[in-house]
PATOR-994936 format. One record per residue (C-alpha): residue in one letter; chain; x, y, z. Coordinates in steps of 0.1 Angstrom, whole numbers, m for minus. Layout:
BEGIN
residuo	cadena	x	y	z
A	A	X	Y	Z;
...
This chain:
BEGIN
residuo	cadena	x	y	z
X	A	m539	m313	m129;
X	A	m560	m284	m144;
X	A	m578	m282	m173;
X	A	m548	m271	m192;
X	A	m530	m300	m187;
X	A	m554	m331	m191;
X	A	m564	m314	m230;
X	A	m521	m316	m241;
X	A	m523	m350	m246;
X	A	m552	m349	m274;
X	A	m530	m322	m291;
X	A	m501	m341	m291;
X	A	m518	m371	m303;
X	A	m530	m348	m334;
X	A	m488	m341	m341;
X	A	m474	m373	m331;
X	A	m499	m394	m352;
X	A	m502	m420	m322;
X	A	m467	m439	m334;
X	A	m442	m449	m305;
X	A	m407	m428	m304;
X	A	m387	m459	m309;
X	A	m412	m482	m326;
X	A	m387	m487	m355;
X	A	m354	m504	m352;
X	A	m334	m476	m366;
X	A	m353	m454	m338;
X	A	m345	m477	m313;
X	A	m306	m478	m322;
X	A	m306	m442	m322;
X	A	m323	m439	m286;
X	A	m301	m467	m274;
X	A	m268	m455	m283;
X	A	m273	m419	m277;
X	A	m241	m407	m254;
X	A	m262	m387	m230;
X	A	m289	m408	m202;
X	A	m326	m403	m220;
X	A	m359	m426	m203;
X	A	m395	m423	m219;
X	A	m420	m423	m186;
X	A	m455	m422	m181;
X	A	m473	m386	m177;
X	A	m496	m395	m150;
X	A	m478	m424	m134;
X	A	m441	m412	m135;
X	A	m431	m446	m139;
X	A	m402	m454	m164;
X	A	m412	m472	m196;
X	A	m377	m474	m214;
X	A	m341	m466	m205;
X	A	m312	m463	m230;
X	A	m277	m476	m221;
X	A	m264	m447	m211;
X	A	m287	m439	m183;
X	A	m282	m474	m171;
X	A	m241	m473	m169;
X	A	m250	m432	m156;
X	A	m273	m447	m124;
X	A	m262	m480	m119;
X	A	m295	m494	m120;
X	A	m303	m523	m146;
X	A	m330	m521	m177;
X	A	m354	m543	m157;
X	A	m348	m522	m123;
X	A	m354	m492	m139;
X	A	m389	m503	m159;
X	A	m399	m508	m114;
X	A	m391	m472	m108;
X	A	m408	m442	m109;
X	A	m394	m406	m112;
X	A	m398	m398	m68;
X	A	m368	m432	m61;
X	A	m347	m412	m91;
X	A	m349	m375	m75;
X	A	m339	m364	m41;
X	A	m366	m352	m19;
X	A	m353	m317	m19;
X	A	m363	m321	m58;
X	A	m396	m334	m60;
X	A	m418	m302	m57;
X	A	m394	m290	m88;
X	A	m406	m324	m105;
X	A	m444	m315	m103;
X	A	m433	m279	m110;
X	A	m418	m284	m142;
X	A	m445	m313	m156;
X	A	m475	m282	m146;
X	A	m452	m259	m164;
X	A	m451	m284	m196;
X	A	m486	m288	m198;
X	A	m496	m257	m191;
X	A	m491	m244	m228;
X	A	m519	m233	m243;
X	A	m513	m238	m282;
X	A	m494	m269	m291;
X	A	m461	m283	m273;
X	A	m426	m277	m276;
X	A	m397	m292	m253;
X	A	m392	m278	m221;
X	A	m364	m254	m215;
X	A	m332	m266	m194;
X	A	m335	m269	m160;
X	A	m307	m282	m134;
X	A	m321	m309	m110;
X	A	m303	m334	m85;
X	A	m309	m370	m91;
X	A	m300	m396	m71;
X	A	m278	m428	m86;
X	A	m280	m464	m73;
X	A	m254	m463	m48;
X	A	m266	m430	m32;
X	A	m244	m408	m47;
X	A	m260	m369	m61;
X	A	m256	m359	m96;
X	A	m267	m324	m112;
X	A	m283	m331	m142;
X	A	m292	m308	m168;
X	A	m330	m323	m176;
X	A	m348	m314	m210;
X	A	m382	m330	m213;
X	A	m402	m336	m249;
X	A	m439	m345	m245;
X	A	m456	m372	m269;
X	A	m483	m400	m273;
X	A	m472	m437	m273;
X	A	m498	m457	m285;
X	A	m520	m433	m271;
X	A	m502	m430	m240;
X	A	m493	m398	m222;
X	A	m456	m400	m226;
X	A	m423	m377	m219;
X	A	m390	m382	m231;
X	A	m359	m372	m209;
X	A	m329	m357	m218;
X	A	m302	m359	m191;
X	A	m268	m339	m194;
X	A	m243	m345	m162;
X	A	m232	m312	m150;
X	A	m216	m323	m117;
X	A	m180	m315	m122;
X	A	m192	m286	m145;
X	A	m212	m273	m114;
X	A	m186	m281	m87;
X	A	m160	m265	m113;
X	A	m185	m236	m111;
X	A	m188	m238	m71;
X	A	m148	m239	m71;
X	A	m141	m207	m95;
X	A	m173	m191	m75;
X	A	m155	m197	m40;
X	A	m120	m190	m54;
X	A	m130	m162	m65;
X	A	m148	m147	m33;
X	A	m113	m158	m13;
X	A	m97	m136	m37;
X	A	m119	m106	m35;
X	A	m118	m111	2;
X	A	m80	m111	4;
X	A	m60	m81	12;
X	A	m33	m82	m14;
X	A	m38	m66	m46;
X	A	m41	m92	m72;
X	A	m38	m86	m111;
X	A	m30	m105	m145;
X	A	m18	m93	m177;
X	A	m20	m116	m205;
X	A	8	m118	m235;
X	A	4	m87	m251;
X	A	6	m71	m217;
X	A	m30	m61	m208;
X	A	m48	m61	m176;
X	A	m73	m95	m175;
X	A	m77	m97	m137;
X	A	m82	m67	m113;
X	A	m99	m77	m75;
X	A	m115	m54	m53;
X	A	m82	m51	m31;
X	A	m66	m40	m62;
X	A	m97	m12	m66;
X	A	m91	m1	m30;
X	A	m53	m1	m31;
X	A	m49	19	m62;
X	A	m79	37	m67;
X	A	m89	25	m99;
X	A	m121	3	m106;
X	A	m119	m36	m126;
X	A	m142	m18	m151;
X	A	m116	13	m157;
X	A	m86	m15	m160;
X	A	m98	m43	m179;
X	A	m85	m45	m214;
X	A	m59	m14	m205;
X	A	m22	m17	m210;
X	A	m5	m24	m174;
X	A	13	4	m172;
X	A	m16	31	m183;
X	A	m30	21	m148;
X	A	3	17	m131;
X	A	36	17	m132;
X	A	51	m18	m122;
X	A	92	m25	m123;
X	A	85	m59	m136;
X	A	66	m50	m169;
X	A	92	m23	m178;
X	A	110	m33	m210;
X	A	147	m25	m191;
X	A	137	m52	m165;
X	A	119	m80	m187;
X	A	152	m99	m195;
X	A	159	m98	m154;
X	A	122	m111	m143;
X	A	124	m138	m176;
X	A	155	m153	m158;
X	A	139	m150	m126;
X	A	101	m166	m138;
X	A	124	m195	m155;
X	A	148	m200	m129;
X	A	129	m200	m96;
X	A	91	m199	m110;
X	A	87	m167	m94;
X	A	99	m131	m93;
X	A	99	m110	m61;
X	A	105	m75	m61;
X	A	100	m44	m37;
X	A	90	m10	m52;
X	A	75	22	m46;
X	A	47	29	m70;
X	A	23	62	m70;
X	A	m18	52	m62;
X	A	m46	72	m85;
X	A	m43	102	m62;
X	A	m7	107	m66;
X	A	3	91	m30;
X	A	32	74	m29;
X	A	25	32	m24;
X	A	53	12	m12;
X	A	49	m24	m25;
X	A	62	m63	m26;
X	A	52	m81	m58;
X	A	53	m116	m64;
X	A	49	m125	m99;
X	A	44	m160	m112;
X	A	33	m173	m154;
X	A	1	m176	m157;
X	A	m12	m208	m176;
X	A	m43	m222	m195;
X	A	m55	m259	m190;
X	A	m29	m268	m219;
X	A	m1	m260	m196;
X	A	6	m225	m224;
X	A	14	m193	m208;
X	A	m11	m168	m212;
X	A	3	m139	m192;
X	A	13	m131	m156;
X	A	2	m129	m122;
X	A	10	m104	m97;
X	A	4	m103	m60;
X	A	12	m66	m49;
X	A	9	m60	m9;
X	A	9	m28	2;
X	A	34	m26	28;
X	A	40	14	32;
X	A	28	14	67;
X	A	53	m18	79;
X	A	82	m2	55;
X	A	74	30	74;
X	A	70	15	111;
X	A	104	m10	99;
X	A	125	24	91;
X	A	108	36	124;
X	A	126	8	139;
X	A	158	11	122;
X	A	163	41	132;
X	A	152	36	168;
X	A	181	11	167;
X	A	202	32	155;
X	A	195	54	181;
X	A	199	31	207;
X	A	228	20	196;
X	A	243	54	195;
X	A	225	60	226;
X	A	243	26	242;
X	A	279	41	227;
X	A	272	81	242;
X	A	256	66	273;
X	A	283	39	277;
X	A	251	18	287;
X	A	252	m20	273;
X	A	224	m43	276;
X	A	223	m82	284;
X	A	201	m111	285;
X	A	208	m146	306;
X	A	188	m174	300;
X	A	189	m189	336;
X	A	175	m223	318;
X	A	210	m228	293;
X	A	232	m202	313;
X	A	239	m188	283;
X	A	243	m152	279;
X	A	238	m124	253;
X	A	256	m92	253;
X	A	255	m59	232;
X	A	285	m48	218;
X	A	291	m14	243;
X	A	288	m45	271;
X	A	319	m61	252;
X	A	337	m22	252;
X	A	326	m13	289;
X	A	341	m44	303;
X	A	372	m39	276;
X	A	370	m72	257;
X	A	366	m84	220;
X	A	337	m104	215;
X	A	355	m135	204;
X	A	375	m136	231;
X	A	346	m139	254;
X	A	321	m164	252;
X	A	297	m146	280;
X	A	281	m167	304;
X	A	278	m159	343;
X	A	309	m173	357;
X	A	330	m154	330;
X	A	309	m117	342;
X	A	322	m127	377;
X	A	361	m128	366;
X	A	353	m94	356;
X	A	339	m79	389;
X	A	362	m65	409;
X	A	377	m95	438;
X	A	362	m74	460;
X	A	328	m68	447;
X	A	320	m103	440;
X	A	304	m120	469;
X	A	281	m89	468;
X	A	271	m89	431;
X	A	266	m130	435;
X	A	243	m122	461;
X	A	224	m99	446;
X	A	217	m117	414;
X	A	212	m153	440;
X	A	183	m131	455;
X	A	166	m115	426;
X	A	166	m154	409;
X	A	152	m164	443;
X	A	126	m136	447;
X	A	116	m126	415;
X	A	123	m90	424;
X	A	144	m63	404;
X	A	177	m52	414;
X	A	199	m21	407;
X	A	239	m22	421;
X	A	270	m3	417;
X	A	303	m24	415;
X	A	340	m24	404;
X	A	349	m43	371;
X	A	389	m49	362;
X	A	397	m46	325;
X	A	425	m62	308;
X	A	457	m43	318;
X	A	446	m34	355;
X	A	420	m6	348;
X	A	395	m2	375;
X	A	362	12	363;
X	A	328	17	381;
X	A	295	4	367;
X	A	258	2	377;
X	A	241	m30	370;
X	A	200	m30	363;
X	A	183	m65	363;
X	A	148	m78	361;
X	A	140	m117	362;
X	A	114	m130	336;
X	A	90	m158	347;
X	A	67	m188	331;
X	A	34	m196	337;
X	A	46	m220	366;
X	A	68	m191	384;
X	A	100	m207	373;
X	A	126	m187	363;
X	A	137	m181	326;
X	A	155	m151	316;
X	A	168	m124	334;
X	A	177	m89	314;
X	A	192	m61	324;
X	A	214	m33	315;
X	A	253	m23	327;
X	A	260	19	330;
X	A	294	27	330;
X	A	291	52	356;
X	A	334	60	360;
X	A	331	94	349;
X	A	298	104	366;
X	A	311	90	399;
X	A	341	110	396;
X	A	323	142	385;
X	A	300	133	418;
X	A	333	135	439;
X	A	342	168	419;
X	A	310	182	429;
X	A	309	171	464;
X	A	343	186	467;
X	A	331	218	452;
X	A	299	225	468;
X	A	322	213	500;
X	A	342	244	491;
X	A	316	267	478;
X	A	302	261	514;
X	A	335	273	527;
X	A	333	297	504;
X	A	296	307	512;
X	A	299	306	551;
X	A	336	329	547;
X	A	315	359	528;
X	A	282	353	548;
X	A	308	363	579;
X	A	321	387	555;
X	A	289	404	546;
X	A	279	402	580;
X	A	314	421	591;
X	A	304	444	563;
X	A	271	453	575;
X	A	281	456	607;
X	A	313	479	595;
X	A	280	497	574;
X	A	259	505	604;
X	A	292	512	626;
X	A	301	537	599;
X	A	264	550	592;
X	A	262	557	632;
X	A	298	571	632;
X	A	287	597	603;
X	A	253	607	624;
X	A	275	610	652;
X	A	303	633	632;
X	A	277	649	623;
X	A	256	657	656;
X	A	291	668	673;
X	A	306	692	643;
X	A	265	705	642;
X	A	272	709	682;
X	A	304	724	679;
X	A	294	752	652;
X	A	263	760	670;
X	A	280	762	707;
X	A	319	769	703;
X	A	320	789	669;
X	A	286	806	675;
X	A	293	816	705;
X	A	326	831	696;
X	A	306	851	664;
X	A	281	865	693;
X	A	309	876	717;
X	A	331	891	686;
X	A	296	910	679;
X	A	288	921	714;
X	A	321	934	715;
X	A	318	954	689;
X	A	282	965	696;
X	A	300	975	731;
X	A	325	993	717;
X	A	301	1018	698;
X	A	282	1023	728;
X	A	313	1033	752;
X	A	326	1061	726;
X	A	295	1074	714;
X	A	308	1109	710;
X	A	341	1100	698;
X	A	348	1114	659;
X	A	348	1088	633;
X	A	359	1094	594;
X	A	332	1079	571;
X	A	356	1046	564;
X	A	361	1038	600;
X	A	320	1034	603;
X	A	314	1018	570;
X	A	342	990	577;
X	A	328	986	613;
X	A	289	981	591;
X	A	307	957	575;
X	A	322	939	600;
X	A	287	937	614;
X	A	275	926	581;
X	A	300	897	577;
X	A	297	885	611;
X	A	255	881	609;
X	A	256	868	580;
X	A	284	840	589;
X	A	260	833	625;
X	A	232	825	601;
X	A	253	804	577;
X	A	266	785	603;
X	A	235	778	622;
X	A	220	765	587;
X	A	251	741	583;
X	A	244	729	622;
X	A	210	722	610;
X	A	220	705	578;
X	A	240	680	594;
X	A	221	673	624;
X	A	190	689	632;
X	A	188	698	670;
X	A	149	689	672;
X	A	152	655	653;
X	A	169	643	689;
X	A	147	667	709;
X	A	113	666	699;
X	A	112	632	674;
X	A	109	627	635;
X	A	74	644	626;
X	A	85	681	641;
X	A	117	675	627;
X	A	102	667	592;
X	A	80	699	596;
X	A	105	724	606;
X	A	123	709	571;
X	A	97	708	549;
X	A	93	748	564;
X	A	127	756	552;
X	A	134	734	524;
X	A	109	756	505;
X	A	118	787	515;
X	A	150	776	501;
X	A	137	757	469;
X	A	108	770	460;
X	A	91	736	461;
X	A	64	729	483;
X	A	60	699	505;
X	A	27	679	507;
X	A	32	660	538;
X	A	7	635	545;
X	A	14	614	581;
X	A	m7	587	593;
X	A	m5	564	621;
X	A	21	582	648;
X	A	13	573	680;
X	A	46	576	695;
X	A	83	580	689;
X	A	103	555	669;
X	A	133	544	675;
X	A	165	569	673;
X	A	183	548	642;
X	A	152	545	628;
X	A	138	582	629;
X	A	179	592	614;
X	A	171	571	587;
X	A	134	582	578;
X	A	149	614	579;
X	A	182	612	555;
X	A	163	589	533;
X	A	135	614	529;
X	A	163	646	534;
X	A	182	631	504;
X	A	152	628	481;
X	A	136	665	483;
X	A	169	674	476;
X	A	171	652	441;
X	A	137	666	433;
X	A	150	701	437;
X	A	182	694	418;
X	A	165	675	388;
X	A	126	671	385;
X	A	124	706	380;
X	A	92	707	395;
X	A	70	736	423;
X	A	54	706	441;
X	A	62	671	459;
X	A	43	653	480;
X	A	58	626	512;
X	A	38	603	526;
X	A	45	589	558;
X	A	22	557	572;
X	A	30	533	604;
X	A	6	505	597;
X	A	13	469	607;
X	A	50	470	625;
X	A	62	487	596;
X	A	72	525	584;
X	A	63	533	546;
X	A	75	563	533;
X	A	67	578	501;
X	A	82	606	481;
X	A	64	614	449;
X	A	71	643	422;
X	A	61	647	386;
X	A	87	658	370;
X	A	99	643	337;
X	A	112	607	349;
X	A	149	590	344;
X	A	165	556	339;
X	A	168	547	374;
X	A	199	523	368;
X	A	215	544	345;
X	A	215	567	379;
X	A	225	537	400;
X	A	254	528	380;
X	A	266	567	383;
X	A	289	586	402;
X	A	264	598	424;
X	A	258	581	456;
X	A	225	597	471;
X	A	200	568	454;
X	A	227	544	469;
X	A	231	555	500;
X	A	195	558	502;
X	A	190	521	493;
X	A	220	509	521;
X	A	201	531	550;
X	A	166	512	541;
X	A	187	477	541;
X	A	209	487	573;
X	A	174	486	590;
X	A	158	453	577;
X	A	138	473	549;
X	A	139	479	512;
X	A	135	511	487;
X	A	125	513	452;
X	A	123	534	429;
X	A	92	539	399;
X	A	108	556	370;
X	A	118	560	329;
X	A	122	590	307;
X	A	95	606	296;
X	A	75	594	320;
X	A	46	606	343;
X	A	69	614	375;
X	A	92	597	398;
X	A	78	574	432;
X	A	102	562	456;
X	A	85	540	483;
X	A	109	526	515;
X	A	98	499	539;
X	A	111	493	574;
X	A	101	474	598;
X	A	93	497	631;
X	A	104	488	666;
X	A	88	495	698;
X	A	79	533	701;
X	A	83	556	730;
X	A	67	586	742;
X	A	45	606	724;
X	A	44	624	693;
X	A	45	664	703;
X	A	18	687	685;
X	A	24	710	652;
């Protein structure tokens, strides 16, 4: 002990005027009888000089088995460094003395059990001994009530649910931290507030109170679902359970109110609802009915499409395997039986199309789905599955078959056809060339020569009678005559060229394209920019006739409508094929606006290219920058040689 502490004692003696605290006997009754545990014990010694009765019926221990203790039997061991804390403390004052302040220590009773005591200590001198007197309070059911409300109250600020009270008059007195978090609103801003400033609840609203009265006294409970509106306006789907709140008397005070927020399982539940619904109306538009067999009990479950595919109320059926069977077709059975006998026995899916008999005869086709379920031992249990009415699929399968069987027909009769047609095409292509190449024969050779000889004649003529008299007519009808006749020669020897130039047979396609270019623009005006490239050789004769026409009918469109001096043709043999390509720049036009016309040069164009394994196309629009057409055809072997310019 410090200095401090050894000088109390002569202080105290000055107050206490060295009498004993119970010396007298109305002292002594007082100490004795006082309802709380007090002991007087020695300062230095800690050992107890004087019990009253109450400590000994508190701690168990006699008067005489007290005055053999000392303060270290009566405190735990946890306590005793508090002990020597609090007596420093005490005598530590520095003017005078005055009772300790309350302090909470654990004591130990007779049998071993704890108490926490409330300890208040009073210094004094008893015939000039160093003495303290104790004043014990129990506070163990006050501290474990304390413990209890502590740890009830962290369960309920660790629980999810909202959880509030009102009292009477209808204002919050509870508010928990789920209750913050699920509406937005702090304990601080609610406590003291009117319910339904904070939020709006069905059960405090004066058209419900008679309703939740009746419930509360009735059941002991009301429970109600809502949808109520959080401090940010969002909407808050709720289940409240309200019960009377009570004091220790057993008197109602107010209400309490669990409120779960259950907005994400109401939405997730009218998820599901409507996922059923659509299954079910998926089940009735698919005609598709689902089943479950527990193998364990045989019994069966069936949705109701499985009761309309198979045609049969459900209480007339009590579904089980045996009673599916009498519904498969006779035919079908030994199958389906075998099926489901290996999928039990193998633990392996299945998927089978049968016959099922309705009631009245009615034959309908379905396809069964089944999976088995196992246990943990790789036993059986369940089996589910689904049944697919598959009638009217089968029988738009047949349609089909039967359709694309005659579409086939169909396909294979105008492929024949087409083929005829192409070969009735080039037949009549080769017929026209050849029409062509025998009138262009027959007006240069037959009718030509006729001209010539009907000239020379008359030529002849003139010379035999050159001194014979003429009038002025005879000789101007006889210039005439002359006239006529040279200018029908030269008419007719451009119409044999026209329709089949002698050259394109004689000397091949370039001279041929030459000697027209020459002449289209001495007829037309336009000029021809002809640009060949890789002739090595002669192509064939069909092929040359159709570069030809297809290039021949072209300049003659660009004359007719492009309204242009210039156009250029390109002509390239490059990789087994011939690509030709006319280009002008006159003002454009819709190219199958032209196609769907009268005229059938683009057309006939178009059916040359495709009579010989090629293609044409055509790059144009109003108002645009020109016209292209561009053919491909594949070239076959050449022959011979080119000649020169």
């Amino acid at each position: 002990m410090n200095d401090s502490v050894q000088r109390a004692p002569k202080r105290l003696g000055r107050r206490g005027g060295g009498s004993a605290f119970v010396r007298g006997n109305e002292s002594r009754l007082f100490f004795d009888r006082f309802p709380h545990p007090m002991w007087i014990f020695d300062r230095r010694t800690l050992a107890i000089l004087t019990v009253n009765q109450a400590a000994v019926a508190q701690y168990g221990y006699s008067r005489e088995e007290f005055l053999g203790r000392t303060l270290n039997d009566l405190y735990t061991e946890e306590e005793r460094p508090a002990l020597l804390h609090d007596l420093s403390t005490l005598y530590g004052e520095p003017d005078g003395w005055a009772p300790s302040p309350r302090s909470c220590r654990r004591l130990r009773r007779k049998d071993g059990t704890i108490l926490d005591v409330e300890v208040v200590w009073t210094p004094f001198l008893d015939r000039g001994r160093e003495a303290i007197l104790a004043v014990l309070h129990d506070v163990t059911e006050h501290r474990r009530t304390e413990e209890r409300l502590r740890l009830q109250e962290a369960i309920v600020s660790q629980v999810h649910d909202a959880i509030l009270a009102i009292d009477n008059r209808g204002r919050i007195i509870y508010w928990n931290q789920a209750a913050e978090r699920q509406y937005g609103f702090l304990a601080e801003e609610t406590l003291g507030r009117p319910l339904p400033d904070i939020v709006a609840c069905r059960w405090v609203l004066p058209e419900n109170e008679r309703a939740v009265r009746k419930s509360l006294s009735d059941a002991g409970a009301w429970h109600g679902k809502e949808t109520q509106v959080r401090r940010d306006g969002g909407p808050l789907r709720v289940e409240s359970s309200v019960t009377i709140l009570k004091d220790d008397c057993g008197d109602r005070i107010g209400l309490l109110a669990v409120v779960r927020d259950v907005t994400e399982r109401a939405r997730s539940e009218e998820k599901l609802q409507k996922s059923q619904r659509q299954l079910l109306e998926a089940e009735k538009l698919g005609h598709i009915g689902a089943w479950e067999w527990d193998i364990t009990t045989g019994a069966q479950t069936w949705s109701d499409e499985l009761y309309r595919i198979f045609g049969v109320e459900p209480e007339r059926l009590h579904p089980t395997f045996e009673a599916f069977m009498g519904l498969v077709r006779s035919e079908d059975r030994s199958a389906v039986r075998a099926i489901v006998e290996k999928a039990v026995r193998d633990h392996q899916p299945f998927s089978h199309e049968f016959g099922i008999r309705r009631p009245g005869g009615v034959i309908r086709t379905v396809l069964a789905c089944g999976e088995v379920l196992v246990a943990a031992s790789r036993r059986p249990v369940r089996m589910v599955g689904a049944t697919l009415d598959i009638t009217d699929r089968k029988r738009a399968e047949d349609e089909r078959l039967r359709f694309l069987e005659n579409e086939r027909s169909a396909r294979g009769a105008a492929e024949e056809a087409a083929a005829q047609l192409e070969v009735l095409s080039r037949r009549l292509v080769e017929l026209q060339e050849a029409e062509r190449r025998s009138l262009a024969r027959e007006l240069h050779d037959e009718v030509g020569q006729l001209l010539t000889g009907l000239r020379l004649l008359l030529l002849t003529d003139r010379r035999r009678f050159p001194g014979r008299p003429r009038d002025r007519r005879s000789r101007d009808t006889r210039r005439k005559m002359m006239s006529i006749i040279g200018e029908l020669m030269k008419r007719i020897r451009a119409l044999s060229m026209d329709l089949r130039p002698a050259m394109l047979d004689d000397l091949g396609l370039l001279p041929a394209l030459r000697w027209h270019f020459e002449r289209y623009a001495d007829q037309t005006g336009v000029r021809v920019d002809f640009e060949p490239a890789g002739q090595e050789g002669r192509f064939a004769p069909a092929l040359e006739i159709a570069a030809f026409r297809i290039i021949q009918e072209a300049l003659t469109n660009v004359a007719r409508h492009a309204g242009v001096t210039a156009a250029s043709v390109a002509l390239r043999a490059e990789n087994d094929r011939l690509r030709i390509r006319i280009e002008d720049k006159g003002p454009g036009f819709d190219v199958e606006s032209a196609l769907r016309g009268a005229s059938s040069g683009l057309a006939g164009m178009r059916e040359r290219a495709r009579l010989m394994g090629g293609s044409l196309s055509i790059d144009s629009r109003p108002g645009g920058a020109g016209t292209r057409l561009t053919a491909d055809i594949p070239i076959g072997p050449v022959s011979g040689t080119v000649p020169g310019k």
